[in-house]
C-alpha positions as a printed Julia matrix, in Angstrom:
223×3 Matrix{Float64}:
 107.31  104.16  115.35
 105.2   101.39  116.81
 106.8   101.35  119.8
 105.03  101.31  123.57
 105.34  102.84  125.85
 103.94  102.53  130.03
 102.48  105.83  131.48
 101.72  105.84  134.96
  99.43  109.1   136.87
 101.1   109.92  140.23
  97.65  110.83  141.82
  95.92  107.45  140.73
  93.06  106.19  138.95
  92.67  108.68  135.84
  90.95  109.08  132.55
  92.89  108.98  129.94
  92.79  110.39  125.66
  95.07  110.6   122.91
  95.24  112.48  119.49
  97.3   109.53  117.37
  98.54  105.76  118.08
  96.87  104.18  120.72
  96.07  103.23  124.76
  95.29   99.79  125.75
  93.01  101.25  128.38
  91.03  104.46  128.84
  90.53  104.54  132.64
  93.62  103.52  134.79
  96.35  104.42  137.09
  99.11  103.38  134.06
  98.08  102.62  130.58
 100.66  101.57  127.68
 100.94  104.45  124.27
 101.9   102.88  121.23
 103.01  105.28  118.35
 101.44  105.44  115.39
 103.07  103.99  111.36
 103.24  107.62  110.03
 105.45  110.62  111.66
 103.29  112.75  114.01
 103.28  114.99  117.13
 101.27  113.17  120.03
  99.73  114.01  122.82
  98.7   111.91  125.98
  96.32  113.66  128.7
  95.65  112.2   131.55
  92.55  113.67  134.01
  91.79  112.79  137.68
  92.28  113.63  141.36
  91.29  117.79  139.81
  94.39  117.75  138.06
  95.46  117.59  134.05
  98.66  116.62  133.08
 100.26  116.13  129.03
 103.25  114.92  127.24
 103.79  115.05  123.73
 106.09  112.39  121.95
 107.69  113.33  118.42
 107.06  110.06  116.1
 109.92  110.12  113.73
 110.17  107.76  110.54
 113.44  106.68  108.66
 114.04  108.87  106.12
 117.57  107.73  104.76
 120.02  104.31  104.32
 123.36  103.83  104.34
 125.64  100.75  104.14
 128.77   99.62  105.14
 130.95   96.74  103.44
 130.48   93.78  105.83
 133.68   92.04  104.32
 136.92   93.0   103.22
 136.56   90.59   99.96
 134.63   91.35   97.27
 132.5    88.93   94.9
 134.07   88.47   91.3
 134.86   85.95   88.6
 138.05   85.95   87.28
 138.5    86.74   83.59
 134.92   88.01   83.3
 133.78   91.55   84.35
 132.12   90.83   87.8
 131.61   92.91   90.96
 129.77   92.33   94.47
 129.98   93.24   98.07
 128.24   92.34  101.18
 126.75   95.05  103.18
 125.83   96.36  107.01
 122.6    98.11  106.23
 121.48  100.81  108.74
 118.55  103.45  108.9
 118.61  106.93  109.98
 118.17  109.05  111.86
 120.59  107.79  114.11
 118.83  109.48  116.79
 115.55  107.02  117.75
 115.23  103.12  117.47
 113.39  101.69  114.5
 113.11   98.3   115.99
 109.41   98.27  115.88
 109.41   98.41  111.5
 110.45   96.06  108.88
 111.81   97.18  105.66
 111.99   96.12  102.29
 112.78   96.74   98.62
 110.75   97.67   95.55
 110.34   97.54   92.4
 112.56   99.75   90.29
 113.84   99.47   86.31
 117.24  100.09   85.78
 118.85  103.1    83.67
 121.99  101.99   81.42
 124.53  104.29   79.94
 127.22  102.57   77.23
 128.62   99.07   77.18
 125.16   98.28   78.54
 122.83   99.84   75.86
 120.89   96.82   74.05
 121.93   94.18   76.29
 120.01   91.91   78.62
 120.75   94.4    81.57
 119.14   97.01   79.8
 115.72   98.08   81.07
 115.82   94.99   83.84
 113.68   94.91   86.32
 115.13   94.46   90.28
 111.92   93.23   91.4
 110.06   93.64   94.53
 111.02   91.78   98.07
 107.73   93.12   99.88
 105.75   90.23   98.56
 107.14   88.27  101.76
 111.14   89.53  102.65
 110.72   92.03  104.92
 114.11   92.65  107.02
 114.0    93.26  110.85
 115.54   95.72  112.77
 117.88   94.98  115.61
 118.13   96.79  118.75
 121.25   98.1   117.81
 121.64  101.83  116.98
 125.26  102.14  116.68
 126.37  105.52  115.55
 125.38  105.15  111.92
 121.91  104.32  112.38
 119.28  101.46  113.81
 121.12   98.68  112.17
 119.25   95.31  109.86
 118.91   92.2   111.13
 120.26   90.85  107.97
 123.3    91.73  105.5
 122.39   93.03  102.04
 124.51   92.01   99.63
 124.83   93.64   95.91
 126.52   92.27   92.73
 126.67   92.89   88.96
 126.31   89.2    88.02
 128.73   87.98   85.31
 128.47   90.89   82.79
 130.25   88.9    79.72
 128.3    90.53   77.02
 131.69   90.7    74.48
 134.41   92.44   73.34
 135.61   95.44   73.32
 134.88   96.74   76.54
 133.61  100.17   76.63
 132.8   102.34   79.36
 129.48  101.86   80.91
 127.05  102.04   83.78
 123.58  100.33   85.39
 121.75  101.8    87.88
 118.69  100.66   90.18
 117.36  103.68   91.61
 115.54  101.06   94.67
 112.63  102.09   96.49
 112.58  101.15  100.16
 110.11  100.61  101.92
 108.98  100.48  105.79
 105.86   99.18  107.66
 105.0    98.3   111.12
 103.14   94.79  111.32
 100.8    94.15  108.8
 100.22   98.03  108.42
 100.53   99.55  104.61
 103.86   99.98  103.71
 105.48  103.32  103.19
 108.47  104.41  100.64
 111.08  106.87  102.81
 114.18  106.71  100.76
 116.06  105.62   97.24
 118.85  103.79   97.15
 121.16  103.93   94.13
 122.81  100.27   93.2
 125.09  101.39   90.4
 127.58   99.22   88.78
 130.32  100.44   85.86
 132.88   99.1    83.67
 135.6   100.34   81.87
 137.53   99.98   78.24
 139.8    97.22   80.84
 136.71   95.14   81.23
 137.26   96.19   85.68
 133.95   96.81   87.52
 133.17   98.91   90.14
 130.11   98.81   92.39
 128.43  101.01   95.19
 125.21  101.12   96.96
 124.18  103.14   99.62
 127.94  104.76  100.48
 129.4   101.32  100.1
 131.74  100.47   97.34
 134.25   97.8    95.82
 135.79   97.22   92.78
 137.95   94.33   90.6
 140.17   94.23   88.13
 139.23   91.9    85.03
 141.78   89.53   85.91
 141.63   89.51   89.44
 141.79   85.9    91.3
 137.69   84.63   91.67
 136.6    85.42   95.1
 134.04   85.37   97.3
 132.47   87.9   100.04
């Protein structure tokens, strides 16, 4: 997606058309093809010398995430029901580059289940990044996907709403988002950031396939 690509005509000067994305030049012995924003089957013709020639490209968009912990250590607060983890982020499929796009998150409200009916977390809002944080994509497409630029990182904040702990859970079902350049932006996937607790006051936390955990009275730590 939003990619270019050179196309040369063996037999010279020829006259070129296309049914999506774009040519720099209509007339010309090679022209560049850049894909279009939006999945699509494409096809280049190219005319001169009394011959025709096509090739269609496939234009694929993302249509999952996963993650994978980027640390070994997880984020928590000793004494106080806390969770976090710092995450690889990748996009698939894992068969085409998607370092043309940026992505981004959206706005979501999250759903609550037990020890966090009533409180502050309840009905909070994750807020949207695509005012301005849009991550790149790297080159890299390294079995599990075109992978981020940047880390992601996830964490439950300090959830020390009381005694007695009860079993609970928050989720932000995250919209995310990709565009290329200024284009409009596009939602391909939900990602689940879901936190619980237990009657022990320990945490546990996962986000797309990624998870950690801690114990209430696990040693403070960082990721």
């Amino acid at each position: 997606m939003g990619e270019s690509v050179k196309l040369s005509y063996s037999l010279g000067s020829a006259k070129w058309s296309n049914s999506g994305g774009t040519l720099d030049k209509n007339t010309a012995v090679s022209v560049f093809f850049t894909a279009p924003d939006r999945a699509a089957s494409v096809t280049i013709t190219a005319t001169g010398a009394g011959c025709t020639c096509t090739v269609t490209f496939t234009v694929i968009e993302p249509d999952a995430v996963v993650m994978e912990r980027a640390s070994s250590t997880v984020w928590h607060i000793k004494d106080i029901p806390s969770i976090g983890i710092r995450l690889h982020v990748y996009l698939r499929p894992d068969t085409v580059s998607f370092k043309s796009i940026e992505v981004s998150e959206g706005d979501c409200t999250s759903l609550v289940t037990g020890y966090f009916v009533g409180t502050r977390f309840d009905g909070m809002k994750h807020g949207s990044r695509g005012g301005g944080e849009w991550a790149q994509v790297s080159d890299t497409v390294a079995g599990m996907g075109s992978q981020l630029v940047q880390k992601d990182h996830a964490r439950s904040g300090a959830c020390n709403l009381g005694t007695p702990y009860t079993d609970g859970s928050f989720d932000w079902p995250i919209p995310w988002l990709y565009r290329v350049g200024d284009g409009e932006p596009n939602v391909f996937a939900t990602v689940h950031q879901q936190f619980t607790i237990d009657e022990a006051g320990c945490m546990t936390l996962s986000k797309g396939g990624a998870s950690g955990a801690a114990a209430l009275n696990d040693p403070s730590s960082d990721y």
